[in-house]
N, CA, C and O atoms as a GROMACS GRO file, in nm:
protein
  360
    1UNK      N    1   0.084  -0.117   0.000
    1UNK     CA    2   0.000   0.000   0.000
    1UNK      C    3   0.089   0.124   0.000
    1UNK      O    4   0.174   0.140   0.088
    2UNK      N    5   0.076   0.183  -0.065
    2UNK     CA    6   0.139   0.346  -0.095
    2UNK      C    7   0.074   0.409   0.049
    2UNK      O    8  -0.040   0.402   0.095
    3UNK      N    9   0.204   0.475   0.102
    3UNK     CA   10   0.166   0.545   0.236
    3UNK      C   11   0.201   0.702   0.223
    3UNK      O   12   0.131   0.784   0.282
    4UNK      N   13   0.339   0.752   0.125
    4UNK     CA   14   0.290   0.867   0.149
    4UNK      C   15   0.296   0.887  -0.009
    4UNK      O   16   0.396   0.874  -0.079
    5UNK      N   17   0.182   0.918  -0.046
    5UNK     CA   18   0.148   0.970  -0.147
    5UNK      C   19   0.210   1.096  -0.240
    5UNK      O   20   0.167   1.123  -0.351
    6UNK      N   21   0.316   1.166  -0.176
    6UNK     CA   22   0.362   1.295  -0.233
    6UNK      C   23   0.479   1.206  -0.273
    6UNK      O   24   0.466   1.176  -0.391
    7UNK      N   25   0.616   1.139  -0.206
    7UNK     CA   26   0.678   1.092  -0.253
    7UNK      C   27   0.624   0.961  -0.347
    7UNK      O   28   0.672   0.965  -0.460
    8UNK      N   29   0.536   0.850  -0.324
    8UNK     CA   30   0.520   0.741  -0.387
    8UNK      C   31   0.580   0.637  -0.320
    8UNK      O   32   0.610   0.538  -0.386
    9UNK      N   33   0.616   0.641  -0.146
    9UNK     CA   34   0.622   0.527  -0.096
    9UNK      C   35   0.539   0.444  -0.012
    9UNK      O   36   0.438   0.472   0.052
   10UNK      N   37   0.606   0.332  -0.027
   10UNK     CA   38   0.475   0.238  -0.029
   10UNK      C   39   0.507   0.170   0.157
   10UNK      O   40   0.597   0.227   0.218
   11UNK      N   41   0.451   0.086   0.212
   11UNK     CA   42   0.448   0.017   0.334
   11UNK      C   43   0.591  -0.054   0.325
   11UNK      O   44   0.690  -0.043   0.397
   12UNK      N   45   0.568  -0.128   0.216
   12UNK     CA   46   0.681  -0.245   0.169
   12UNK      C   47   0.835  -0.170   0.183
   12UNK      O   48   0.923  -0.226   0.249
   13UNK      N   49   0.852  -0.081   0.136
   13UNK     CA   50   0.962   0.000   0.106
   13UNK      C   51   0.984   0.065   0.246
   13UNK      O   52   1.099   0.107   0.258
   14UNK      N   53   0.918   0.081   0.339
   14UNK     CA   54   0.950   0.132   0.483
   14UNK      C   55   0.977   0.017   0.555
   14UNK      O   56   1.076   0.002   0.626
   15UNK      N   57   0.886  -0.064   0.536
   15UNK     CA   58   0.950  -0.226   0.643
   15UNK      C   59   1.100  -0.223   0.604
   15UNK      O   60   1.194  -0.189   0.676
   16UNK      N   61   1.102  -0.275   0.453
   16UNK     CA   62   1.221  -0.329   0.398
   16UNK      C   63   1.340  -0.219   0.511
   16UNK      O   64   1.414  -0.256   0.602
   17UNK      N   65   1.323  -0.121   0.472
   17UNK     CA   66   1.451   0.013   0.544
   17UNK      C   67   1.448  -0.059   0.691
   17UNK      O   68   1.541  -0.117   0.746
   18UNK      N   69   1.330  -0.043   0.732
   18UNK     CA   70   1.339  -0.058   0.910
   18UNK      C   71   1.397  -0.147   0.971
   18UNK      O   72   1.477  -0.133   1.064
   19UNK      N   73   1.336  -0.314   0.888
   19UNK     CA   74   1.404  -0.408   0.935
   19UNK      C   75   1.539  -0.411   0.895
   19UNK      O   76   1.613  -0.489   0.955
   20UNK      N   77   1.594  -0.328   0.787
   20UNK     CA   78   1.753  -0.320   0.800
   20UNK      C   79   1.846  -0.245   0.908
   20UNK      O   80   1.966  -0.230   0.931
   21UNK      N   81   1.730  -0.209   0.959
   21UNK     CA   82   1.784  -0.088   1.076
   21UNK      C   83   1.791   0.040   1.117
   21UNK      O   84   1.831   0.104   1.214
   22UNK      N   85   1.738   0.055   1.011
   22UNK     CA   86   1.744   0.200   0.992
   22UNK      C   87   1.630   0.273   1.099
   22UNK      O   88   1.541   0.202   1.144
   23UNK      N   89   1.638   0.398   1.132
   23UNK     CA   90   1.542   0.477   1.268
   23UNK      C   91   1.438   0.546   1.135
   23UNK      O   92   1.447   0.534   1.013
   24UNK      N   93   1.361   0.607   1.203
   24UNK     CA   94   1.249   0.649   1.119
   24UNK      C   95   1.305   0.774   1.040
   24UNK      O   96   1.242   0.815   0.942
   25UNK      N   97   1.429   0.838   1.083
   25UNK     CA   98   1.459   0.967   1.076
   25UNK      C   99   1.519   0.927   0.937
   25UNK      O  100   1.479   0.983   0.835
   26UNK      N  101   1.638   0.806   0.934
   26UNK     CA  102   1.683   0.758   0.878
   26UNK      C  103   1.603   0.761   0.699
   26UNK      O  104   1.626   0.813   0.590
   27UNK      N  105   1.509   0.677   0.755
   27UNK     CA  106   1.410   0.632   0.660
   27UNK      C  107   1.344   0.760   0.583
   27UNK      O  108   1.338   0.775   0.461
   28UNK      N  109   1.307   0.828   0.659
   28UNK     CA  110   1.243   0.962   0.624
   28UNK      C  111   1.367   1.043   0.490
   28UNK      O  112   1.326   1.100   0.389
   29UNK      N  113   1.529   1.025   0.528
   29UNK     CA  114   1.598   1.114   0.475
   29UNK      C  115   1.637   0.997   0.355
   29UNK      O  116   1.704   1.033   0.258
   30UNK      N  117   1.603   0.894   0.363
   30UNK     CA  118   1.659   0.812   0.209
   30UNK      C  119   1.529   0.814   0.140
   30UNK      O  120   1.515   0.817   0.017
   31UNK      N  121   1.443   0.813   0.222
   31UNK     CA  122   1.301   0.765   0.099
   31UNK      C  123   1.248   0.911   0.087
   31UNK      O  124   1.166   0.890  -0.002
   32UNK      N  125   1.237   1.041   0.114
   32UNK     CA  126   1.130   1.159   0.125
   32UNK      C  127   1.018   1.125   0.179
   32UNK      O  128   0.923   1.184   0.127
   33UNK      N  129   0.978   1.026   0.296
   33UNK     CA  130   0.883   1.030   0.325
   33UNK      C  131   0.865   1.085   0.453
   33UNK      O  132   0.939   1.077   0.550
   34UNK      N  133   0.690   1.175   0.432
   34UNK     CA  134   0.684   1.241   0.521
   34UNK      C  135   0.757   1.415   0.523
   34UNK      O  136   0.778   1.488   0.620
   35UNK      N  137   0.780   1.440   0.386
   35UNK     CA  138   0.887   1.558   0.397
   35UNK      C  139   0.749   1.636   0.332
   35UNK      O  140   0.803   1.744   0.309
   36UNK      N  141   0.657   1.648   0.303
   36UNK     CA  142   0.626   1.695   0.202
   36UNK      C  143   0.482   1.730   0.266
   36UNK      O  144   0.512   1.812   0.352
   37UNK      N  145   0.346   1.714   0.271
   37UNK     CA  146   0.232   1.730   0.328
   37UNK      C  147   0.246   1.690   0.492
   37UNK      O  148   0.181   1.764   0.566
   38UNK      N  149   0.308   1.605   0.545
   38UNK     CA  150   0.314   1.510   0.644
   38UNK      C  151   0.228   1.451   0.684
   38UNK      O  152   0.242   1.407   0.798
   39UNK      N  153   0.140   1.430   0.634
   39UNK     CA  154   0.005   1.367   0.647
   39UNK      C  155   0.036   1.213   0.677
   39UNK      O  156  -0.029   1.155   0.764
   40UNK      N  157   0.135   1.147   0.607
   40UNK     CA  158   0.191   0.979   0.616
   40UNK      C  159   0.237   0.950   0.716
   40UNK      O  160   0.251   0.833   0.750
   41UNK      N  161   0.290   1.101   0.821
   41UNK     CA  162   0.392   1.057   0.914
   41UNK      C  163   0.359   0.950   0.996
   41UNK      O  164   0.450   0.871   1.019
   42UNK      N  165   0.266   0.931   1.037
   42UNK     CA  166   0.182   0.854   1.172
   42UNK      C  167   0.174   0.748   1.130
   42UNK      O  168   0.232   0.666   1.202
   43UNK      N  169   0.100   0.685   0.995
   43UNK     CA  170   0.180   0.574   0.930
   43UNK      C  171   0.280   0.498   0.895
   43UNK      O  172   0.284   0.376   0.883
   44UNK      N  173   0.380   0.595   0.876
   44UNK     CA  174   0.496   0.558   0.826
   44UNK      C  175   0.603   0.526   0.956
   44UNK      O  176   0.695   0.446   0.968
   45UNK      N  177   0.550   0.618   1.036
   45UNK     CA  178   0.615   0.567   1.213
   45UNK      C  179   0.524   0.435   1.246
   45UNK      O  180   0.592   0.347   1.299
   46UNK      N  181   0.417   0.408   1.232
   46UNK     CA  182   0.364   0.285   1.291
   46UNK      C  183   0.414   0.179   1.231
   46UNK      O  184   0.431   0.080   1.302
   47UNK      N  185   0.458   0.170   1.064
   47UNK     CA  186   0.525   0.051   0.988
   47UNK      C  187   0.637   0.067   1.077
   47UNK      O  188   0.620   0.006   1.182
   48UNK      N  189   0.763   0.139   1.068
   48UNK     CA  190   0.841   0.131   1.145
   48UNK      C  191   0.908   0.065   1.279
   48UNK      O  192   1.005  -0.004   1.311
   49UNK      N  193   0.751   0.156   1.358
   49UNK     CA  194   0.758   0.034   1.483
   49UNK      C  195   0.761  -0.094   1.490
   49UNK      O  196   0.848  -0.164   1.541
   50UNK      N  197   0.660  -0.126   1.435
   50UNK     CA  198   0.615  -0.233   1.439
   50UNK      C  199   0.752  -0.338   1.306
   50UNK      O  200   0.751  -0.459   1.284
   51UNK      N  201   0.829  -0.256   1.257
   51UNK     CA  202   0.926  -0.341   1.205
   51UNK      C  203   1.063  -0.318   1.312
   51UNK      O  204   1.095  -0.434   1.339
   52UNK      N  205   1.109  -0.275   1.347
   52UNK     CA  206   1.209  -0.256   1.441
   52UNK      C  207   1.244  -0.349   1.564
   52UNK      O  208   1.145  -0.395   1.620
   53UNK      N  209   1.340  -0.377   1.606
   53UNK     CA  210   1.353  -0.504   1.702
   53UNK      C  211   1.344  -0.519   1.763
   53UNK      O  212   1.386  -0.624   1.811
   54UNK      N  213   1.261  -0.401   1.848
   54UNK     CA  214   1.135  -0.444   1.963
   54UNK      C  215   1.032  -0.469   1.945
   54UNK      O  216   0.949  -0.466   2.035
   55UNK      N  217   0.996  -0.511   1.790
   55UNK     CA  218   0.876  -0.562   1.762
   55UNK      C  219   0.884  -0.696   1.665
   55UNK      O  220   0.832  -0.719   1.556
   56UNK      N  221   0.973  -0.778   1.752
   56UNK     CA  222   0.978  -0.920   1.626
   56UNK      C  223   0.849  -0.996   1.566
   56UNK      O  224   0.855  -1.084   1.480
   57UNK      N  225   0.693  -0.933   1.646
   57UNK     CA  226   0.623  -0.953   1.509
   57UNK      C  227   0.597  -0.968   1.400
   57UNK      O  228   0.559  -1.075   1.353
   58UNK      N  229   0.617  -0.834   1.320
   58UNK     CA  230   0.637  -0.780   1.242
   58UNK      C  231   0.770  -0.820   1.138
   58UNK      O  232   0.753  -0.812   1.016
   59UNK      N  233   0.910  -0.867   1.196
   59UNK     CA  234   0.990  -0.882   1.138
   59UNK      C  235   0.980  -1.031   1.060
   59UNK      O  236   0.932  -1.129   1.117
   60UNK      N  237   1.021  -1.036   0.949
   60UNK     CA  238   1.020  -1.112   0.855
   60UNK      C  239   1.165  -1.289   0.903
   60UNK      O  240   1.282  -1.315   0.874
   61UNK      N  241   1.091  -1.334   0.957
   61UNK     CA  242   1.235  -1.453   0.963
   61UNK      C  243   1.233  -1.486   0.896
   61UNK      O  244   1.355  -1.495   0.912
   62UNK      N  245   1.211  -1.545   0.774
   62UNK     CA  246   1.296  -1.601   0.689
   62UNK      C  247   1.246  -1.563   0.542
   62UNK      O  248   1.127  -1.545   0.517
   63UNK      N  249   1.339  -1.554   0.457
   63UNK     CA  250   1.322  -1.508   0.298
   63UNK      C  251   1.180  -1.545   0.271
   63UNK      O  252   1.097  -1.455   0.267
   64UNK      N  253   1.147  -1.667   0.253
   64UNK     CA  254   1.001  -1.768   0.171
   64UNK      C  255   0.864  -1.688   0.239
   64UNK      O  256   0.760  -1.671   0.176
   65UNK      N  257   0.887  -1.638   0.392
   65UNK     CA  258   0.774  -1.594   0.461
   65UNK      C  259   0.704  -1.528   0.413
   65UNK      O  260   0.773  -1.447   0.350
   66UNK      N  261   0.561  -1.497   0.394
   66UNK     CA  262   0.510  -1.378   0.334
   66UNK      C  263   0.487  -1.300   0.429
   66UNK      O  264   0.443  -1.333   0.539
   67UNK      N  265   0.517  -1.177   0.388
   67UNK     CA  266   0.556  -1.046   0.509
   67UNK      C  267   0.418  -0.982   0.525
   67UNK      O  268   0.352  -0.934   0.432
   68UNK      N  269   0.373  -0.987   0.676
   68UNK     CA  270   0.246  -0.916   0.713
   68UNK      C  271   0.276  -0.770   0.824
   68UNK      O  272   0.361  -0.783   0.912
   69UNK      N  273   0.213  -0.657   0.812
   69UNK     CA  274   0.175  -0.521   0.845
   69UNK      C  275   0.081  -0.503   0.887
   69UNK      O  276  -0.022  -0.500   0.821
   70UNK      N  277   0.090  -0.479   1.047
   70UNK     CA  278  -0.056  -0.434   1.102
   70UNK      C  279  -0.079  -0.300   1.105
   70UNK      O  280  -0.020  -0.221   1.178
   71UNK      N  281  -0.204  -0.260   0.988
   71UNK     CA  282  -0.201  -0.093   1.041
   71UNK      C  283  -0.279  -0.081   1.134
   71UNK      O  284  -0.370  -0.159   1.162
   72UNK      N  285  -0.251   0.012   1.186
   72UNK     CA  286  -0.298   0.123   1.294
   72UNK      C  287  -0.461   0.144   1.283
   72UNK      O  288  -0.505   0.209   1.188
   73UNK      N  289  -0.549   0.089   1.380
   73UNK     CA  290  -0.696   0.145   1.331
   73UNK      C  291  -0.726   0.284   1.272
   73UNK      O  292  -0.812   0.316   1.190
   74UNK      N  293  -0.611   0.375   1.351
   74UNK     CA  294  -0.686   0.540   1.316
   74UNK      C  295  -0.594   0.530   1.130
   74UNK      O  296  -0.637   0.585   1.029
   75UNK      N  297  -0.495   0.464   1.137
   75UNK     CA  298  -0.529   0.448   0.948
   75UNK      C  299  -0.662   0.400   0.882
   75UNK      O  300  -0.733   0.462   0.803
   76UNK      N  301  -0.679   0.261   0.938
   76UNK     CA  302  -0.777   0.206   0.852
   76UNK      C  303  -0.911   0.293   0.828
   76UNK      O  304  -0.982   0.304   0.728
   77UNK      N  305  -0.921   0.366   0.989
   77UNK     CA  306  -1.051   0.467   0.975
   77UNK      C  307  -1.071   0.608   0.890
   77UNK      O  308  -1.170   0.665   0.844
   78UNK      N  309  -0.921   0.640   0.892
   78UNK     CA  310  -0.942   0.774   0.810
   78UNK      C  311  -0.984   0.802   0.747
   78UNK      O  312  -0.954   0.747   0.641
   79UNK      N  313  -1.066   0.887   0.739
   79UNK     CA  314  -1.153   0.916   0.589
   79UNK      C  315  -0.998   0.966   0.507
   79UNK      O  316  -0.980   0.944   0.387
   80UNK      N  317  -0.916   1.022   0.577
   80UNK     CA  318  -0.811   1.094   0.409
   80UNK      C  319  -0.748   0.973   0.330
   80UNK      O  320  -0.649   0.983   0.256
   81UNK      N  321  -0.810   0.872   0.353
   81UNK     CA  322  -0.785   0.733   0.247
   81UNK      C  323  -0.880   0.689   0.188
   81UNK      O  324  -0.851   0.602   0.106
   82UNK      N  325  -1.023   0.724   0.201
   82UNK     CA  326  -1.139   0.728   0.150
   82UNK      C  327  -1.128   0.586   0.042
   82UNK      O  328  -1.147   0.603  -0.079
   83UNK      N  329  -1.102   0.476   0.085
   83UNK     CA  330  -1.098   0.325   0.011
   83UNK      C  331  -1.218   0.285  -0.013
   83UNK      O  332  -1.291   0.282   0.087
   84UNK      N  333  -1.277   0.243  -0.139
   84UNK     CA  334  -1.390   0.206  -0.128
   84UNK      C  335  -1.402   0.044  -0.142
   84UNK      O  336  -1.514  -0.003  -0.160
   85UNK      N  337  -1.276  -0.054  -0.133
   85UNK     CA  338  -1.246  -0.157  -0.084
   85UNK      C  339  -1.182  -0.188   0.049
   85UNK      O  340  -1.095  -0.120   0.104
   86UNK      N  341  -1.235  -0.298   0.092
   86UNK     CA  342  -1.122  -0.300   0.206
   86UNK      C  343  -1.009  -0.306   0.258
   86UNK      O  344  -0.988  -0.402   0.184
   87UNK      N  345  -0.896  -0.296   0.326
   87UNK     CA  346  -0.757  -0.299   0.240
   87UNK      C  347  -0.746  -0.457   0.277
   87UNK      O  348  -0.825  -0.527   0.341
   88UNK      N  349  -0.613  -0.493   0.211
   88UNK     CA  350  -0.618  -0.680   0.244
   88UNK      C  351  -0.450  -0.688   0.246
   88UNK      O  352  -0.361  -0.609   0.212
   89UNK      N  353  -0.453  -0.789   0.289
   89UNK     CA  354  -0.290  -0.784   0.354
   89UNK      C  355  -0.180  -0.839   0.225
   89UNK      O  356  -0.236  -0.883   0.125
   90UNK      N  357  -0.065  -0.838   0.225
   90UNK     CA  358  -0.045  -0.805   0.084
   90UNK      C  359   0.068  -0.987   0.081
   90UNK      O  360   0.121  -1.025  -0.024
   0.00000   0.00000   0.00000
């Protein structure tokens, strides 16, 4: 799922950074996300968390796994995503 919309990054592309290690600040200054409306920020910090290594949920063990993202209810509710499907896990 595309999270911030001004740059064109997606969920996938913030895990990938996080679970390499990278801090959100990090992430923010390689990808532009969040630089621009900031509307993604709160998103793009919740992928984060939830990929980072106090959250081995989220982290991917092994290559074959298919990688799951829990968003945040106040994402799923927002109207400024106005989905007229439901989202589905990828």
């Amino acid at each position: 799922m595309i999270v911030c919309v001004c740059r064109r990054v997606s969920d996938r592309e913030i895990a990938r950074h996080a679970r390499a290690g990278m801090s959100f600040d990090e992430i923010q200054f390689e990808l532009g996300v969040a630089t621009q409306c900031g509307r993604c920020e709160s998103c793009a910090r919740d992928v984060v968390a939830q990929c980072s290594a106090s959250h081995p949920v989220a982290a991917l063990h092994n290559e074959a796994a298919p990688q799951t993202i829990q968003l945040a209810k106040s994402i799923l509710d927002s109207k400024a995503w106005n989905c007229s499907q439901p989202l589905q896990a990828a």
